[in-house]
N, CA, C and O atoms as CSV, one atom per row, in Angstrom:
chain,resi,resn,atom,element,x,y,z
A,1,UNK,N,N,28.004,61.783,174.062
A,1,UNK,CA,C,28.845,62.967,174.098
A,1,UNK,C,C,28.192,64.072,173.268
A,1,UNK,O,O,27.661,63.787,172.195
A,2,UNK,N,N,28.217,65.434,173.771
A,2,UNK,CA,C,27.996,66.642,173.300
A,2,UNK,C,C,28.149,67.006,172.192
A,2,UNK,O,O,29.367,66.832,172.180
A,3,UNK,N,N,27.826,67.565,170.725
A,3,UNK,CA,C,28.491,67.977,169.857
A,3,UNK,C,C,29.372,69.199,170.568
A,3,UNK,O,O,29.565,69.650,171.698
A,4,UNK,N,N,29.766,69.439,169.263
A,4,UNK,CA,C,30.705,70.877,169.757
A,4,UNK,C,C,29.671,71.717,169.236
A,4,UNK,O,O,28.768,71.106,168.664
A,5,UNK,N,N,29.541,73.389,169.306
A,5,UNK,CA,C,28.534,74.146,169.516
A,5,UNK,C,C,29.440,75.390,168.056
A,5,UNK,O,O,30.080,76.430,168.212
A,6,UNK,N,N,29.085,74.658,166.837
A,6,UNK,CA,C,29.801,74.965,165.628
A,6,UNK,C,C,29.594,76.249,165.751
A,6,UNK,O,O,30.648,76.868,165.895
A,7,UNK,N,N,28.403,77.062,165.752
A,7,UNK,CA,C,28.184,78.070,165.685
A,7,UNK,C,C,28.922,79.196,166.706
A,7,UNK,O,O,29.505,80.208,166.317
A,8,UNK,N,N,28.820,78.938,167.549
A,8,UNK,CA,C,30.264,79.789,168.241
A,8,UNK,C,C,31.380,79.723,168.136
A,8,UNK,O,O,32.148,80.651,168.392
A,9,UNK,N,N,31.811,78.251,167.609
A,9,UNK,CA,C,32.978,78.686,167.028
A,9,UNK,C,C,33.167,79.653,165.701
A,9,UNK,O,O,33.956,80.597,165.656
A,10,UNK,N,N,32.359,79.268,164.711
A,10,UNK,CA,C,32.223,80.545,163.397
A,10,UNK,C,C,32.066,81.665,164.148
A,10,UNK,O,O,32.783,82.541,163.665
A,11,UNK,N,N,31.370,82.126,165.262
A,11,UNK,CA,C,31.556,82.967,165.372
A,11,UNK,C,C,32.917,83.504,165.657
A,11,UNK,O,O,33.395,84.322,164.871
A,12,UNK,N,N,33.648,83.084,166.808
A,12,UNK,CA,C,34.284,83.151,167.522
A,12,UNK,C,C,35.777,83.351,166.208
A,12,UNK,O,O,36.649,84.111,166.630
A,13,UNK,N,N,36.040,82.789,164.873
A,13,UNK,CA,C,36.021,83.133,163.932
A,13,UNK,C,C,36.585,84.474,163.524
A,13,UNK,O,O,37.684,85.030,163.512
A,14,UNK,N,N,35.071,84.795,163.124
A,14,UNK,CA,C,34.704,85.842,162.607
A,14,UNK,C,C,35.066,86.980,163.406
A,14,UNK,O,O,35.374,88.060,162.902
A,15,UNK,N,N,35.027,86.690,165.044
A,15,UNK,CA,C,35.520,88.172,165.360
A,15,UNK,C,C,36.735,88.505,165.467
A,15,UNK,O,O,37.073,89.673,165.661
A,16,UNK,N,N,37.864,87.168,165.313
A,16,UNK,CA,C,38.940,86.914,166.062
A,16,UNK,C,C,39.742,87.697,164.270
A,16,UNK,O,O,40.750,88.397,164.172
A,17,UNK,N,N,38.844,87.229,163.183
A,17,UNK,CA,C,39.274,87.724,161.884
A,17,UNK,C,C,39.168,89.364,161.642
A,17,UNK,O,O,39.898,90.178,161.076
A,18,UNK,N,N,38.172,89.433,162.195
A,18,UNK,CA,C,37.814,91.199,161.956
A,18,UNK,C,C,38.927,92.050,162.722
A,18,UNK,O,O,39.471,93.062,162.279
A,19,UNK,N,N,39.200,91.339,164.170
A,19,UNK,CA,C,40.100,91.950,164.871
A,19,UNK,C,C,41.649,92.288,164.188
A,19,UNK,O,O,42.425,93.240,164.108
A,20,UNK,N,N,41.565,90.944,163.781
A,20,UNK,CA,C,43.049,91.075,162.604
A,20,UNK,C,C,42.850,92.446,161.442
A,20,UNK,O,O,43.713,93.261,161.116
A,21,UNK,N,N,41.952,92.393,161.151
A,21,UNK,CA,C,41.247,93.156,159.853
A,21,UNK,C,C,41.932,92.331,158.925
A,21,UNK,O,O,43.143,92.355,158.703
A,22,UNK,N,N,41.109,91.622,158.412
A,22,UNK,CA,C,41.739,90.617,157.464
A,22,UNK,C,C,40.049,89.949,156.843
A,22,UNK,O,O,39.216,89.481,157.618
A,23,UNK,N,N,39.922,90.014,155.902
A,23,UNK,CA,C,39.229,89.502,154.286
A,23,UNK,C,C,38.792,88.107,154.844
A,23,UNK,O,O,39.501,87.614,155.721
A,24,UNK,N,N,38.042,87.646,154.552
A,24,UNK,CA,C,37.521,86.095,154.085
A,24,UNK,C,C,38.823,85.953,153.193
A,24,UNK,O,O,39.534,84.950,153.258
A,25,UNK,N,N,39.053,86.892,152.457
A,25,UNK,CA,C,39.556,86.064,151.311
A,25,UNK,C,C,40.969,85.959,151.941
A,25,UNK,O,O,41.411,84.810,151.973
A,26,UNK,N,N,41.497,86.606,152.277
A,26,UNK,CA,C,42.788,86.593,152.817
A,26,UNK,C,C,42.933,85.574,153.952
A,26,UNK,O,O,44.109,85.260,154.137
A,27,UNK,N,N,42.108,85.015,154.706
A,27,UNK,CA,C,42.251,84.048,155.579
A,27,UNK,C,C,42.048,82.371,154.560
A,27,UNK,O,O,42.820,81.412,154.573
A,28,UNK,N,N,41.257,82.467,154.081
A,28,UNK,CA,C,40.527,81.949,152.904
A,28,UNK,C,C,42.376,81.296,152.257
A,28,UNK,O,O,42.853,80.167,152.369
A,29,UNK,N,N,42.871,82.314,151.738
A,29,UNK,CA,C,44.334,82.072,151.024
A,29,UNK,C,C,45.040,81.313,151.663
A,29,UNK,O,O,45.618,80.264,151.379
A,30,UNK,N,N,44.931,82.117,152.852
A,30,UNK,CA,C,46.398,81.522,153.885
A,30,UNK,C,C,46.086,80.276,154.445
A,30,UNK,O,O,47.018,79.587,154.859
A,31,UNK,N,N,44.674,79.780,154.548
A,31,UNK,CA,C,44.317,78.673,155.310
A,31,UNK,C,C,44.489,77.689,154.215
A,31,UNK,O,O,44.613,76.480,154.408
A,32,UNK,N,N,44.492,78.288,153.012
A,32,UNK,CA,C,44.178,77.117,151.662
A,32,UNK,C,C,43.008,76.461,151.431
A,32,UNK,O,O,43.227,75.377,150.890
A,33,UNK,N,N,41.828,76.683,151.627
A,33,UNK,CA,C,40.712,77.061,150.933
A,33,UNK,C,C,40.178,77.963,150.767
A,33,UNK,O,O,40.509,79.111,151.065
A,34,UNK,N,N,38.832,77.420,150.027
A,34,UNK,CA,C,37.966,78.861,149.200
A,34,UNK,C,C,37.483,79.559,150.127
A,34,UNK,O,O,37.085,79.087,151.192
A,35,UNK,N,N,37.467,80.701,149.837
A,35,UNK,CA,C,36.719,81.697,150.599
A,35,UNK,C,C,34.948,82.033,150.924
A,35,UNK,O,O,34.280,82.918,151.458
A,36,UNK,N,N,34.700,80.562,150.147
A,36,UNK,CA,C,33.273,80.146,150.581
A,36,UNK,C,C,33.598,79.480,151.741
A,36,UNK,O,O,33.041,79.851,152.775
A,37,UNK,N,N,34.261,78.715,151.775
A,37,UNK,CA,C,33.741,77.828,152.746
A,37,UNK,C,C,34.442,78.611,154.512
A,37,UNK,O,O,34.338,77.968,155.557
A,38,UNK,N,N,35.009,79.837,154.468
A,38,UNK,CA,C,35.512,80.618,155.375
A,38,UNK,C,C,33.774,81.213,155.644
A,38,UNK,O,O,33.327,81.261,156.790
A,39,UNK,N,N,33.131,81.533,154.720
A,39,UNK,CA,C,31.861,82.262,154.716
A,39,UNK,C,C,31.211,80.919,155.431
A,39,UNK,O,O,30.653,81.131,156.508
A,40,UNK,N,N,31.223,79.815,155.035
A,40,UNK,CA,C,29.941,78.783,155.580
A,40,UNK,C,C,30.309,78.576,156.643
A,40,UNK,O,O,29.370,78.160,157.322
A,41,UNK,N,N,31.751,78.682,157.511
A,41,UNK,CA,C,32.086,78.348,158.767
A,41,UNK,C,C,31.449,79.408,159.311
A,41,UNK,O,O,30.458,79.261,160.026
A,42,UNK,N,N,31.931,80.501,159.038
A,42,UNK,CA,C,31.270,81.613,159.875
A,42,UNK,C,C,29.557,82.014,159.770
A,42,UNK,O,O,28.764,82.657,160.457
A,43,UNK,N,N,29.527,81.495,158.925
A,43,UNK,CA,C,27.887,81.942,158.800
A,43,UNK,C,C,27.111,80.484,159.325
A,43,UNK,O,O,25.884,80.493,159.224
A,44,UNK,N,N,27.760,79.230,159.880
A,44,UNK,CA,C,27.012,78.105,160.289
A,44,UNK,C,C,26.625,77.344,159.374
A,44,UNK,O,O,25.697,76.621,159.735
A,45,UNK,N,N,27.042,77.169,158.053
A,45,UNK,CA,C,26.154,76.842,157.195
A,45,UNK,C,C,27.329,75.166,157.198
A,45,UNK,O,O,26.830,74.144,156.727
A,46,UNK,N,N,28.353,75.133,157.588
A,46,UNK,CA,C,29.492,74.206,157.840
A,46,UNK,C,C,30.463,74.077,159.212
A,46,UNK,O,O,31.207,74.968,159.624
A,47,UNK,N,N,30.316,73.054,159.676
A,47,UNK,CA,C,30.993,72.888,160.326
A,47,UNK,C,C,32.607,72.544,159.845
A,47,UNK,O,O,32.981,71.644,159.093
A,48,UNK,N,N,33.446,73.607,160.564
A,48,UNK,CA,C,34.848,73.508,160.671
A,48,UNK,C,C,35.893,72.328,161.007
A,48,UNK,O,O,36.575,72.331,162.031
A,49,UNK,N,N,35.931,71.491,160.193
A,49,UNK,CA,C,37.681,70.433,160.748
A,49,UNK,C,C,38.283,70.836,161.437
A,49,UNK,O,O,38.582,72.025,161.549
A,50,UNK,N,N,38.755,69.590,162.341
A,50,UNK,CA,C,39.719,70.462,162.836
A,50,UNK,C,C,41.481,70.560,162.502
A,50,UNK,O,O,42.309,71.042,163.275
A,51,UNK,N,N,41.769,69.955,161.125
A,51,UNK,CA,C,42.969,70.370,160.540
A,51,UNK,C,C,42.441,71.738,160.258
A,51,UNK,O,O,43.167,72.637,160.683
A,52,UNK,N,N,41.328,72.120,159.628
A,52,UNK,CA,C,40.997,73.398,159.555
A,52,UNK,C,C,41.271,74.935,160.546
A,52,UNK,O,O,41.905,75.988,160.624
A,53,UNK,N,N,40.336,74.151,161.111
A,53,UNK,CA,C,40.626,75.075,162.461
A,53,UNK,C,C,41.958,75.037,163.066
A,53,UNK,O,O,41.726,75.849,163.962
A,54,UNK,N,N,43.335,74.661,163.272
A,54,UNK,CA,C,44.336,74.717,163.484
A,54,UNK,C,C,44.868,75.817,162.374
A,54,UNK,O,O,45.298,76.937,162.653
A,55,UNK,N,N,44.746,75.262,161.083
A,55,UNK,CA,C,45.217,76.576,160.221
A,55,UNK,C,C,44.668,77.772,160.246
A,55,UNK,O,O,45.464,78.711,160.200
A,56,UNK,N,N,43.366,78.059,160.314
A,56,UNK,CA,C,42.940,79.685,160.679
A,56,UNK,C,C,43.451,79.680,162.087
A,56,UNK,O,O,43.973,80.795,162.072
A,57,UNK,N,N,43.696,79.178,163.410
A,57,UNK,CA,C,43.953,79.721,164.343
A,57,UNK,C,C,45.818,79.974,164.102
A,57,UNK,O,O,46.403,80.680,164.923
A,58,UNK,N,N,46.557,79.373,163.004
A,58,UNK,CA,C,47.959,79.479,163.136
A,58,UNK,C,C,47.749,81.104,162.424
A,58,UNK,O,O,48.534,81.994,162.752
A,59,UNK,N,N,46.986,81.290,161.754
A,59,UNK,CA,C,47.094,82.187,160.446
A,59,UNK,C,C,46.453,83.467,161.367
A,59,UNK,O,O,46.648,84.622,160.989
A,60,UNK,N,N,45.797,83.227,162.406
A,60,UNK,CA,C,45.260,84.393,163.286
A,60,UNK,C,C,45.788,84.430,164.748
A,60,UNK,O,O,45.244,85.060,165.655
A,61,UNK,N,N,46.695,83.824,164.844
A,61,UNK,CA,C,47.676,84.003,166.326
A,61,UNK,C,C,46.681,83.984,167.069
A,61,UNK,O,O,46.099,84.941,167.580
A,62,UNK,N,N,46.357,82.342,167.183
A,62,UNK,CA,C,45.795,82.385,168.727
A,62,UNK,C,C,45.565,80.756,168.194
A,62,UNK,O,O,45.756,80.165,167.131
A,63,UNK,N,N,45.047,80.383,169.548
A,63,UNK,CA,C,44.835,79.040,169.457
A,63,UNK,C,C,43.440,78.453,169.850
A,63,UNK,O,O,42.451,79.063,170.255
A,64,UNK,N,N,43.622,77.032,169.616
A,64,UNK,CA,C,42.523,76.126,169.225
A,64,UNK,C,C,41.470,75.870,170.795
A,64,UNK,O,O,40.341,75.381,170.811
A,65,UNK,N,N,42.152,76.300,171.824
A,65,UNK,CA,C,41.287,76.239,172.824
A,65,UNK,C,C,40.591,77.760,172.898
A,65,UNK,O,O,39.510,78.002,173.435
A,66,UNK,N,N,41.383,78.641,172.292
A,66,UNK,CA,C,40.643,80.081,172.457
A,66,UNK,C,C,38.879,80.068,172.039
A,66,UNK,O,O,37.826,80.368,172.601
A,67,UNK,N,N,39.292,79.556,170.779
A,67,UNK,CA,C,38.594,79.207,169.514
A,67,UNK,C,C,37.429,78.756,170.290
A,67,UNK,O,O,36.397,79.399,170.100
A,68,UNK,N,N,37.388,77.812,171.100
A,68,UNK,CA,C,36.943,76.476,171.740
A,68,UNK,C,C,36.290,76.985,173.038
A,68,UNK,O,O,35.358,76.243,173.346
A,69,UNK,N,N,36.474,78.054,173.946
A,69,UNK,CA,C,36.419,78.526,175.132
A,69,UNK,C,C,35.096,78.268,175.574
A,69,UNK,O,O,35.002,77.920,176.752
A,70,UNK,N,N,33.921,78.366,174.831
A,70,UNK,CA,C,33.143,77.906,175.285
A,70,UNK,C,C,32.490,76.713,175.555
A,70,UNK,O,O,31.436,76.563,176.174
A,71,UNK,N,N,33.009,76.100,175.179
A,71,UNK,CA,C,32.818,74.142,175.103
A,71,UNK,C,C,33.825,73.674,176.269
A,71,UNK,O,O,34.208,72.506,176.327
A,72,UNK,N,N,34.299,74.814,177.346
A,72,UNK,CA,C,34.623,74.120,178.505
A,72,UNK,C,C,33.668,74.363,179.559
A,72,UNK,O,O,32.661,75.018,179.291
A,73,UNK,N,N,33.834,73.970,180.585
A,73,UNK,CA,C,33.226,74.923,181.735
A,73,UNK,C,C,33.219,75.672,182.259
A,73,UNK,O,O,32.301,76.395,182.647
A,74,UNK,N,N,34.971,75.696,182.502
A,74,UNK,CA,C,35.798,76.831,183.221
A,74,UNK,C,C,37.087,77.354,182.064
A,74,UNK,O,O,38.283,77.062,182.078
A,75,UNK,N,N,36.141,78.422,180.885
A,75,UNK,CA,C,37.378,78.915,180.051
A,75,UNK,C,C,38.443,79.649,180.268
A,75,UNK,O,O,39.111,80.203,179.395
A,76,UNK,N,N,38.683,79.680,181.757
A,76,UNK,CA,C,39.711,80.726,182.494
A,76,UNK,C,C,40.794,80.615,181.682
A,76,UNK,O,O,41.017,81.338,180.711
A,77,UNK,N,N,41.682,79.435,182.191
A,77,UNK,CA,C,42.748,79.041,181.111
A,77,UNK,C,C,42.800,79.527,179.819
A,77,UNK,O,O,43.903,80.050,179.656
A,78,UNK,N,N,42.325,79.576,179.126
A,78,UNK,CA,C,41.906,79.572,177.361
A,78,UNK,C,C,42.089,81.574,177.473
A,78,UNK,O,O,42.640,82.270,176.621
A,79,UNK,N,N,41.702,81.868,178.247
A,79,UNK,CA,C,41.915,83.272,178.683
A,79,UNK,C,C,42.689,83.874,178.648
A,79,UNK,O,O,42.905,84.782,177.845
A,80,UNK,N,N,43.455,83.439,179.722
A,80,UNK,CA,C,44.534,83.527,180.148
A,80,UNK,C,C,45.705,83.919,179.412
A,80,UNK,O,O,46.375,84.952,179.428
A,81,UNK,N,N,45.857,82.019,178.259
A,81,UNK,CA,C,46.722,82.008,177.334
A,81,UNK,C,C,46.880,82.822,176.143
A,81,UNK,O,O,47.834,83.043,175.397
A,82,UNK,N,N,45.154,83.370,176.194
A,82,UNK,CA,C,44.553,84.594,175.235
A,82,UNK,C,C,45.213,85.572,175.116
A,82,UNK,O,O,45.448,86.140,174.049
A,83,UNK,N,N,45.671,85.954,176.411
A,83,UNK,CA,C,45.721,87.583,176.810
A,83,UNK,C,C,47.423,87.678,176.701
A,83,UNK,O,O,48.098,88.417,175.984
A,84,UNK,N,N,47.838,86.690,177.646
A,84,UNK,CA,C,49.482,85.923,177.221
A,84,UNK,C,C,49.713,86.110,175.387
A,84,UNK,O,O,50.567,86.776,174.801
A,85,UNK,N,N,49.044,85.591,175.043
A,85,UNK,CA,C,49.444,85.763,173.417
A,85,UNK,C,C,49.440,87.267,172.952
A,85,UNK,O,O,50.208,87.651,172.070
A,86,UNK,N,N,48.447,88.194,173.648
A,86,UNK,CA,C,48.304,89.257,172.762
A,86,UNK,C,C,49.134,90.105,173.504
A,86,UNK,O,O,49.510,91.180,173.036
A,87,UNK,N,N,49.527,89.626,174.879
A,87,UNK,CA,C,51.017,90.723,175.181
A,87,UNK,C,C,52.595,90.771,174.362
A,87,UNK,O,O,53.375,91.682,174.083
A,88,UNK,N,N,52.587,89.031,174.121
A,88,UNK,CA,C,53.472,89.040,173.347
A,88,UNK,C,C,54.278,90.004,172.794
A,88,UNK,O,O,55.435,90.397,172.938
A,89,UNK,N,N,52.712,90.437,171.688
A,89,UNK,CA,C,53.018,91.566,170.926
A,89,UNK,C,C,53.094,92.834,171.406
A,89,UNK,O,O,53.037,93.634,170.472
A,90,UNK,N,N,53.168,93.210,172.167
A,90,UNK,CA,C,53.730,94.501,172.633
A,90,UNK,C,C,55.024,95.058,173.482
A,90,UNK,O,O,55.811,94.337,174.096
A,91,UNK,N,N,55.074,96.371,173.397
A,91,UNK,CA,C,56.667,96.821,173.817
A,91,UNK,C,C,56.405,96.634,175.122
A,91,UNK,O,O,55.423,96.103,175.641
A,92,UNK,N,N,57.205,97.034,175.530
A,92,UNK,CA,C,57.638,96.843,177.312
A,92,UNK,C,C,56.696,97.851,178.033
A,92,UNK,O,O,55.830,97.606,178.873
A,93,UNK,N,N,57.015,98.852,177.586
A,93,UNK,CA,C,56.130,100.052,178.041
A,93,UNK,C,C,54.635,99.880,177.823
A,93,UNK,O,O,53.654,100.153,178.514
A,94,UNK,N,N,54.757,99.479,176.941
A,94,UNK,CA,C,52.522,99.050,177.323
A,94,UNK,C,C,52.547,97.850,177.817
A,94,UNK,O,O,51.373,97.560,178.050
A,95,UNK,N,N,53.165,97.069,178.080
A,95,UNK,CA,C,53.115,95.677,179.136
A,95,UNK,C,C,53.008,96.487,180.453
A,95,UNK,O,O,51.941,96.422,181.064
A,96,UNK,N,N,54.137,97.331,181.002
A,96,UNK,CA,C,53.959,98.067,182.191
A,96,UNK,C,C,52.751,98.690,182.385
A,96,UNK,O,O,52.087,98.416,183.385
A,97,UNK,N,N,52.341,99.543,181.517
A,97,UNK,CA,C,51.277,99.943,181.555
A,97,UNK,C,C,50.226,99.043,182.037
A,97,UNK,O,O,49.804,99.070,183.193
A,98,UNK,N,N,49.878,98.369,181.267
A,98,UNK,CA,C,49.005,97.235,181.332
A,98,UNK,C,C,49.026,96.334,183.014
A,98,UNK,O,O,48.003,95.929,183.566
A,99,UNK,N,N,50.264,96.202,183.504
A,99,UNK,CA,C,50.430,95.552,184.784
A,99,UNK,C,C,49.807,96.460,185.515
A,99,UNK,O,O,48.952,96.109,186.329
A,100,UNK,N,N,50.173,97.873,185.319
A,100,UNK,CA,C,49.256,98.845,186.936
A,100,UNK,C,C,48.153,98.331,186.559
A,100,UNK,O,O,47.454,97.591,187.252
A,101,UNK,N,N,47.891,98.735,185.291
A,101,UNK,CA,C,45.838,98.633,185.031
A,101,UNK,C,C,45.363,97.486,185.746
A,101,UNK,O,O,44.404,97.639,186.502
A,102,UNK,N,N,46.110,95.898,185.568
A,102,UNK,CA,C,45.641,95.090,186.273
A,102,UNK,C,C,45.889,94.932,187.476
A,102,UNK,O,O,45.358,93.979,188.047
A,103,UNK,N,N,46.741,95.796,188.186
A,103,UNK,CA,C,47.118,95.683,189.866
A,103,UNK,C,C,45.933,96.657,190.618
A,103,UNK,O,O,45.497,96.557,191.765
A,104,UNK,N,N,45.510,97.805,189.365
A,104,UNK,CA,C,44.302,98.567,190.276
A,104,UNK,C,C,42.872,97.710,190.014
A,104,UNK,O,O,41.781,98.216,190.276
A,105,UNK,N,N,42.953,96.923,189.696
A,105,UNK,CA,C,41.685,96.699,188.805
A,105,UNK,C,C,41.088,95.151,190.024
A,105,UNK,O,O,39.981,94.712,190.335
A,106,UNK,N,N,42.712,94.723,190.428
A,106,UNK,CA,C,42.374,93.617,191.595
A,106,UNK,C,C,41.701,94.403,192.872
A,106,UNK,O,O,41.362,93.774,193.875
C-alpha cells in the first residue's frame, strides 16, 4: 500500500489556514499543540496524525477528505462537499447569485 503523499497534505494545510487568515500560532492553540510542529506539518519536515489532522480540519471548517483530495483518484466528491461547506456560510442572496454563475457556466 501507498503512503499518503504528506506533503500535500501540509500543503493543502497551509492554504486552507491562510484562507482562514489565521497564525500557526492560532491554529497551533486551537489544535493543542506547539506551533512548531503546525510549521513541520506544513513545511514537510513531519508527518501529520490523524487525531491531528481531524483537529486542524474541525478548527478550519472543512474536512478530512478535503484535506486528503489528492490521495483519491476521483476527488470530485471531496469537492463537492468543499464547496457545500463554504456555502453554508453565506446569505441567501450570494447563494442565488452563485446558482446563475453556475447555471451559465454549465
Amino acid at each position: 500500500m501507498e503512503e499518503f503523499n504528506y506533503a500535500q497534505i501540509g500543503d493543502n494545510i497551509r492554504k486552507m489556514r491562510k484562507k482562514r487568515k489565521y497564525t500557526q500560532e492560532y491554529l497551533a492553540e486551537q489544535v493543542g499543540v506547539n506551533t512548531s510542529h503546525i510549521s513541520n506539518i506544513e513545511n514537510h519536515h513531519t508527518n501529520v496524525s490523524l487525531p491531528t489532522l481531524v483537529r486542524i480540519c474541525n478548527v478550519l471548517d472543512t474536512t478530512v477528505d478535503y484535506m486528503l483530495c489528492h490521495e483519491y483518484s476521483t476527488p470530485d466528491s471531496s469537492i463537492d462537499r468543499f464547496i457545500l461547506t463554504e456555502l453554508q456560510h453565506c446569505p441567501i442572496d450570494t447563494k442565488e447569485r452563485i446558482l446563475k454563475i453556475i447555471q451559465i457556466l454549465k
